[in-house]
C-alpha positions, 0 to 999 in steps of 0.5 A: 787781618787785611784780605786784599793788597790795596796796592793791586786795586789802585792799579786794576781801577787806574788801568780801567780807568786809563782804558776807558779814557784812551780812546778820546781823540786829539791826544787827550786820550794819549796823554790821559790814558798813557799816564794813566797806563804807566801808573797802573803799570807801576802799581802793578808791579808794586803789588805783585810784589806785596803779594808774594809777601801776603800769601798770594792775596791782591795778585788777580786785579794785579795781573789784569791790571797789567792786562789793561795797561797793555790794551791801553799801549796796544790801543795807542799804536794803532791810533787810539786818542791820537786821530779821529 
C-alpha cells in the first residue's frame, strides 16, 4: 500500500524549486520561478484532490507547496527576478 500522493510531492519540490529560482535578476527568475510556481500550483491542486480519495495522505507538502507558490507570485510583485 502506497503511503505518500506523488502528485503532492511533485508540487511541493517545483514550488521549492521555483522559489529558489525567483530571485535571479533580468526576468530569468520571472519567467523560471513564474513557470515554475504555475506548475506547482497546478500540481497542487491535482493532489489535494487525490488526497481526499487516499484517506488524507500527501495533503501536507500540497498545502506548502501552495504556500510556496504564493511566496514566489508575492516575490514577483514586489520585483523579485525582475530588477537588480
Amino acid at each position: 500500500m502506497k503511503r505518500s500522493n506523488p502528485w503532492s510531492w511533485w508540487a511541493f519540490w517545483i514550488g521549492l524549486l521555483g522559489l529558489v529560482l525567483m530571485p535571479i535578476p533580468l526576468f530569468v527568475g520571472l519567467i523560471l520561478g513564474g513557470g515554475l510556481a504555475a506548475i506547482a500550483a497546478i500540481l497542487a491542486v491535482i493532489g489535494l484532490f487525490k488526497s481526499r480519495h487516499a484517506g488524507g495522505r500527501g495533503i501536507a507538502p500540497a498545502v506548502v507547496a501552495i504556500v510556496f507558490v504564493l511566496l514566489t507570485y508575492g516575490g514577483i510583485s514586489i520585483g523579485g527576478g525582475v530588477i537588480w
